[in-house]
Structures are given as structure tokens and as C-alpha cells.
C-alpha positions in Angstrom: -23.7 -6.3 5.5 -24.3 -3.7 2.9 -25.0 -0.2 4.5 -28.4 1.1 4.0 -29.0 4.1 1.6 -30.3 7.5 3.4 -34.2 7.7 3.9 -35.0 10.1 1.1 -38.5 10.8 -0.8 -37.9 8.8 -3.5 -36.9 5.7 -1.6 -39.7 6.5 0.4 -42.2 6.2 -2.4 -40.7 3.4 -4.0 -40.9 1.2 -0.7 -44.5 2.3 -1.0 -45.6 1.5 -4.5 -43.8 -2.3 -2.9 -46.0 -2.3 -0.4 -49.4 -1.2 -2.7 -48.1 -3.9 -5.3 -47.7 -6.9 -2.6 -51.1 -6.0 -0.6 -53.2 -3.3 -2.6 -53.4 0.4 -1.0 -55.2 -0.5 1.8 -52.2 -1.9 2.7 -50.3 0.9 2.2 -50.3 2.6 6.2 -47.4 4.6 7.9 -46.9 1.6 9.9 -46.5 -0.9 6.8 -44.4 1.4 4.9 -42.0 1.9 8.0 -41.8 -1.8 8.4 -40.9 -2.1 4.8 -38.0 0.5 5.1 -36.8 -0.8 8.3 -37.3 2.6 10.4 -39.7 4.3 12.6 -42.8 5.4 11.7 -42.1 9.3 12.7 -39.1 9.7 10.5 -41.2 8.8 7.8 -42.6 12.4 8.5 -39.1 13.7 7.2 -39.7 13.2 3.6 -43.8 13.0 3.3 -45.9 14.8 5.6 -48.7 12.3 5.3 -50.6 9.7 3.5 -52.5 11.3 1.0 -48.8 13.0 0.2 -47.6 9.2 -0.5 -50.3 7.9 -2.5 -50.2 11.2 -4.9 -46.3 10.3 -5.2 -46.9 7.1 -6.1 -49.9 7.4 -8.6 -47.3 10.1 -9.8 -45.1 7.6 -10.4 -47.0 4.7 -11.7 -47.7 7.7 -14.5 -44.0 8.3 -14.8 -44.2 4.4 -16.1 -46.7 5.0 -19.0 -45.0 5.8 -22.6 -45.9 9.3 -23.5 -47.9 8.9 -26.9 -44.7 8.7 -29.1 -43.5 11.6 -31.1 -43.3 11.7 -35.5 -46.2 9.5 -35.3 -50.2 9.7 -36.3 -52.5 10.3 -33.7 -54.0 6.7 -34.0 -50.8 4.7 -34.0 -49.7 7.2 -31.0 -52.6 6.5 -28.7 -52.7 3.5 -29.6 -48.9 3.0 -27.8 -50.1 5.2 -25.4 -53.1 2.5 -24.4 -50.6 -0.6 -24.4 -48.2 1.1 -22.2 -50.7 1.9 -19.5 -52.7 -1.6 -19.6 -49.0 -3.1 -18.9 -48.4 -0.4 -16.1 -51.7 -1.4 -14.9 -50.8 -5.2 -14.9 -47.6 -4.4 -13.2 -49.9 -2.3 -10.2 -53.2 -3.3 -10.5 -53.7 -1.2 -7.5 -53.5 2.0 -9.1 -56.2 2.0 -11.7 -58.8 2.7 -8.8 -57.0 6.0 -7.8 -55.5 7.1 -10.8 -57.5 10.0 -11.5 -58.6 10.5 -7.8 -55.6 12.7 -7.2 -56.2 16.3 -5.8 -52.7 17.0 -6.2 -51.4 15.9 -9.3 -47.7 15.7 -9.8 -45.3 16.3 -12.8 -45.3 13.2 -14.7 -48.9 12.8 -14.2 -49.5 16.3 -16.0 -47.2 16.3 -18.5 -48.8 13.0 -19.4 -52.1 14.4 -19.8 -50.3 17.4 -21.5 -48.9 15.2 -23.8 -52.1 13.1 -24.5 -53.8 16.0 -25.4 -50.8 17.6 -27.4 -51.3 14.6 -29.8 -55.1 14.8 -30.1 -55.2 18.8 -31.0 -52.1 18.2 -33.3 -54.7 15.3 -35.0 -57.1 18.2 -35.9 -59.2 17.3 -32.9 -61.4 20.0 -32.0 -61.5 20.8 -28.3 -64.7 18.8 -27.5 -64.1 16.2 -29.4 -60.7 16.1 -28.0 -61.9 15.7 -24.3 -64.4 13.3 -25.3 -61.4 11.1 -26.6 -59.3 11.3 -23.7 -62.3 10.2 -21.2 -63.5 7.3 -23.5 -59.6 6.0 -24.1 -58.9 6.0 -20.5 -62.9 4.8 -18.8 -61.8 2.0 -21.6 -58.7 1.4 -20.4 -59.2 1.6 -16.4 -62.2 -0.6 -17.1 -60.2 -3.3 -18.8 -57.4 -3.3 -16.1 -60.0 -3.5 -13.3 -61.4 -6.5 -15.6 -58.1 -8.2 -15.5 -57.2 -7.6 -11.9 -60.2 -8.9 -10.5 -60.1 -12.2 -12.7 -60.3 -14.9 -9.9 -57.8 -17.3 -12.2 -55.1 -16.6 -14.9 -57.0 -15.4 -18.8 -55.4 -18.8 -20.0 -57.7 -21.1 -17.7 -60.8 -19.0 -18.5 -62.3 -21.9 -20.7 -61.4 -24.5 -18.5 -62.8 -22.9 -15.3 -66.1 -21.9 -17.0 -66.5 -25.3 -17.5 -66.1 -26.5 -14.4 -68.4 -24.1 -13.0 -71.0 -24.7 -15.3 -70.5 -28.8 -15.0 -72.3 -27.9 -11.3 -75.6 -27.0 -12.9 -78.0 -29.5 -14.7 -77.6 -29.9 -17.9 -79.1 -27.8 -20.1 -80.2 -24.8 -17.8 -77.3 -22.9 -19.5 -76.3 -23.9 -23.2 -75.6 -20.2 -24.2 -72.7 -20.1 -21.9 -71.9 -23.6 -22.6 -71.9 -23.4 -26.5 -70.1 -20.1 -26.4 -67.3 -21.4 -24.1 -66.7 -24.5 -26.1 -66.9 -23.3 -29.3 -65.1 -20.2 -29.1 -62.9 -19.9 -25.8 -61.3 -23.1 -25.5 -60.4 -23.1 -29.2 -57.0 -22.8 -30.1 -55.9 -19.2 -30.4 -58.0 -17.6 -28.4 -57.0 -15.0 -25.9 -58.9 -13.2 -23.3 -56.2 -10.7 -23.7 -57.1 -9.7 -27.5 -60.1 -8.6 -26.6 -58.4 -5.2 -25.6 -57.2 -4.6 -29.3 -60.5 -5.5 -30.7 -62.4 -2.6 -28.4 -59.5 -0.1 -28.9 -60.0 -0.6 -32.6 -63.6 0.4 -32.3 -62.9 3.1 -30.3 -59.8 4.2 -32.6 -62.6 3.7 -35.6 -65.1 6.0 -34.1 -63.1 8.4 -33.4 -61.8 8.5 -37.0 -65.1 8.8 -38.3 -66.5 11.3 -36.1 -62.7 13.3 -37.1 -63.4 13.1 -40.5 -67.2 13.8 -40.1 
């Protein structure tokens, strides 16, 4: 048997972001995270000296995860990166989106991720206002279409298919908006629930440009 690495912070905080992943951060107790380690709860106290500690480590990390907007590049194409990267971070812990900016205690990546976001915006020609309004509407877009995905009660692909069965409980007629829209336009071939993030972030990227150049 493979001896055990030392209990350290970071092995601390990564058993943690396992636990939030498999059961959400309500989940995420002293208890649950020593049981994940395989200690006692008090020498968790070694490395973190509580929970609020933990969960500002691991929203710190789940930051660490998210491409910084990428260097040598426009403003639009970098933000947009930026967006992918942290709707796929979100995917990966949909538990996070809720506390992401709930953090008294910010940590490193999580400011020099912000730092870096707002880096590209004034190096765009954004003014300061107009900078800050960009930041809050990219990210209240981008929280609010993780929270979207992670509370879907089936998989984006069976959207059509379980509207339909929904609907089929209902008499006929009572709602043909829904039923004309869901057969005509999601369960044709192509769509994707997931492309409706690139269509918002477009009209998001568009006003901005305008209200740039304006």
C-alpha cells in the first residue's frame, strides 16, 4: 500500500473542492472533509483554521482554473476566451458559481484574475465606468448561464424530448406556443441549448463595441 502524502494546505483544499464537486458546498463540513482525507477532524486545524478559510481557498482555486483573458489579443476575442474558460470551470464545479464573488477574503489567483480582466478592458480604451459596467454584465451573464445549466433537471441534449413529454400531460391545445416552438425549433437537427451562450455573449460583446465607439 502506497504511503500517504503529508496533510498539507493544498491537499487539504483539493480534498475539499472533491467533496463540493460530489455533494455541493453544503457538503463541504470539517467532518466530510476529514473523512475524505482519511484523518481527524482537529488536524484539519493544522493547515486551515476554519471553514470560511476553506471555501475562500477553494473559490481561489476554482479561479486559478479560468484562462486569464489571453495576451497579444483584442479586447473582444480576449474576453471572449475569458467567458469560455469560466463557463467550462463552472461545468466542471457547478458549485462555485453561487459563491464566487461572495468571498471576503479574496486570494491571489482570484485577484490577479480580476486584475487581469480589467487590464484588458482599460488597454481596449475602456473608460473607467464603462469598464466596470463590462466586467459586472460579462460575469451576472456568465454566473447566470452556469446556474442555468447546473440546475437543468436532464442533460441540454434531451431538452426537446422531455418538453414533450411534459407537455403530452396537458390537453391538447392549452399550450401550442410551447408546443410549436419545441417542435419546430428544438428538436430540429442542429440545435443546441448550449449555443445559446455564444449568441448572448455576442450581444453583449456588440453592445459593448457600440457604446466603445460611441
Amino acid at each position: 500500500m502506497a504511503k500517504q502524502a503529508p496533510l498539507s494546505r493544498e491537499r487539504v483544499l483539493a480534498a475539499a473542492v472533491r467533496v463540493a464537486d460530489a455533494g455541493g458546498i453544503t457538503a463541504l463540513t470539517i467532518r466530510s472533509l476529514a473523512q475524505e482525507l482519511g484523518v481527524k477532524p482537529m488536524s484539519l486545524y493544522h493547515h486551515v483554521p476554519n471553514k470560511e478559510a476553506i471555501v475562500d481557498g477553494i473559490v481561489d482555486a476554482v479561479f486559478a482554473e479560468i484562462d486569464l483573458p489571453p495576451a497579444g489579443t483584442d479586447w473582444r476575442t480576449a474576453l471572449r476566451h475569458r467567458a469560455h474558460s469560466a463557463r467550462d470551470v463552472l461545468r466542471r464545479h457547478p458549485w462555485a458559481t453561487a459563491v464566487m464573488d461572495s468571498r471576503a477574503h479574496p486570494g491571489p489567483a482570484t485577484l490577479r484574475h480580476h486584475d487581469a480582466v480589467i487590464a484588458v478592458l482599460r488597454g481596449g480604451g475602456f473608460p473607467f465606468a464603462l469598464a466596470a459596467h463590462a466586467f459586472s454584465l460579462l460575469d451576472s451573464y456568465v454566473y447566470g448561464f452556469a446556474l442555468t445549466e447546473a440546475a437543468l433537471p436532464f442533460e441540454p441534449q434531451e431538452i426537446g424530448e422531455a418538453a414533450l413529454d411534459f407537455l403530452a400531460q396537458f390537453p391538447a391545445g392549452d399550450y401550442p406556443h410551447l408546443v410549436e416552438f419545441t417542435r419546430e425549433h428544438v428538436m430540429q437537427p442542429g440545435y443546441a441549448h448550449g449555443a445559446e451562450f455564444d449568441f448572448g455573449l455576442d450581444l453583449i460583446l456588440d453592445g459593448l463595441e457600440r457604446r466603445l465607439a460611441g
